[in-house]
Structure formats: C-alpha cells, structure tokens
Wavefront OBJ file of the C-alpha trace (Angstrom):
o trace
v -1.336 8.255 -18.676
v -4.709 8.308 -19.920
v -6.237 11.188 -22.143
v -9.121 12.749 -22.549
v -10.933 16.044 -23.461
v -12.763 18.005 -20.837
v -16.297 17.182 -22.123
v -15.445 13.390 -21.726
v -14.225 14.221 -18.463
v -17.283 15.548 -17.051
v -19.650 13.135 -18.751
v -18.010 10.078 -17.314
v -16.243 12.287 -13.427
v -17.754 9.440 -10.634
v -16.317 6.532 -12.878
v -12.961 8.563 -14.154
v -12.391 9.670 -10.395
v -13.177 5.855 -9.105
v -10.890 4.528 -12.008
v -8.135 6.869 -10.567
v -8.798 6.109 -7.046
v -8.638 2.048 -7.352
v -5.546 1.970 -10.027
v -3.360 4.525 -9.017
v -3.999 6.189 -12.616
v -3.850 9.838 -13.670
v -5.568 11.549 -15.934
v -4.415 14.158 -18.217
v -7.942 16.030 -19.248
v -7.518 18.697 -22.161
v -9.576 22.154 -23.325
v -9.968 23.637 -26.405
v -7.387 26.164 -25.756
v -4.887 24.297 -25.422
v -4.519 24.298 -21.668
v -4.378 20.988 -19.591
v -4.886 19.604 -16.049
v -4.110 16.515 -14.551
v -6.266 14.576 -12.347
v -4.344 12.156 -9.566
v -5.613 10.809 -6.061
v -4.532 12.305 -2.804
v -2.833 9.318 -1.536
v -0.147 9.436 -4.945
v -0.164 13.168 -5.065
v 1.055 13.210 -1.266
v 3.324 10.126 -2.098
v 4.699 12.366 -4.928
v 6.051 14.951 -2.435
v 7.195 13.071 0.078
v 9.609 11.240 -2.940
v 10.367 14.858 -4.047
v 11.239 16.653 -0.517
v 13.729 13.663 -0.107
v 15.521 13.931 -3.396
v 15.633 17.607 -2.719
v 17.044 16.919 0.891
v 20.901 16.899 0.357
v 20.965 15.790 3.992
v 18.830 13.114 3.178
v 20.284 12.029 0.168
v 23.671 12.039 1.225
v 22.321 9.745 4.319
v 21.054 7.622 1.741
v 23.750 7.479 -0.195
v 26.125 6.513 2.601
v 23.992 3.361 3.751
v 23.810 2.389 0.313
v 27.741 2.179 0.301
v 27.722 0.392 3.825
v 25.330 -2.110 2.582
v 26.820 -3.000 -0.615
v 30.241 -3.444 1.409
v 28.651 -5.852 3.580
v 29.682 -3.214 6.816
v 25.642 -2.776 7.745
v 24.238 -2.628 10.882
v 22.545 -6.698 11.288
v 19.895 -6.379 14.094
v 18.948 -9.221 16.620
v 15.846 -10.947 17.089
v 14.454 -8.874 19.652
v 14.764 -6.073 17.543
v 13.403 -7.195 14.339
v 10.497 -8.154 16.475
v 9.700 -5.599 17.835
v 9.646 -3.659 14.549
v 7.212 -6.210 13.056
v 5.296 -6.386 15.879
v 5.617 -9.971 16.814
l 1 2 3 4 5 6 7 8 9 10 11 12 13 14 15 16 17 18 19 20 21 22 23 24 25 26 27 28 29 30 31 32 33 34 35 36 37 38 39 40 41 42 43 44 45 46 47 48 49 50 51 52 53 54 55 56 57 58 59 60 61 62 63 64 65 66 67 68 69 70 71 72 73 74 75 76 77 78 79 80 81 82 83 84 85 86 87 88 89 90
C-alpha cells in the first residue's frame, strides 16, 4: 500500500486515481491530524464485499466447506461434455 500526505494527493489526483484504477492499488493518503483515508477503485472495493458477505455467510461457508471435502475425497460431481459446453459457451 502506497503512502502519501494529503497535499501530494491532491497535487498529483488524475494520475494517483489512474494509477489506482489500472493496478488494482490503494492508496492510504494522510492529514496533519493524524486522521487517514484510503483511496481504492470501485471494481476492488465491490470485490471486497462480495469476499466479505461470503465469509460472513455461515450458509455459505459451510457449503463451501463441504465441496471442499467432496473434492479432496475424489466423491465430486464430474460433468459431461454437453455440460461443460454449455457453461463455456462452445
């Protein structure tokens, strides 16, 4: 994670926000007074929490959890042709 101070941040905003846009980065930008922000795209803020409404999902976890076991044991679901197809659009 990059840092910076707020008056670096505003001096150099279009190339800072394109830098975080394009490489996924995030900025931690600092005041005086001790407070901080940080700056992230959209697109990783809304990946963010989508990954943290499924770890807080005991539902889903325990789903994932379960096919985790299956697969390991070799007990998984193998689908045919037509279906793995279909699913990639072929």
């Amino acid at each position: 994670m990059e840092v910076m101070s707020y008056s670096n941040f505003r001096e150099k905003l279009a190339s800072v926000l394109d830098t975080i846009s394009n490489n996924s980065t995030v900025v931690k930008v600092t005041r005086q007074n001790g407070k901080a922000a940080i700056v992230m795209s959209l697109e990783d803020w809304e990946r963010d929490q989508e990954t943290l409404y499924v770890l807080q999902n005991k539902s889903l976890m325990r789903q994932i959890a379960e096919s985790l076991q299956t697969h390991q044991a070799g007990k998984g679901h193998l689908a045919d042709k037509d279906t793995l197809d279909e699913i990639f659009g072929v």
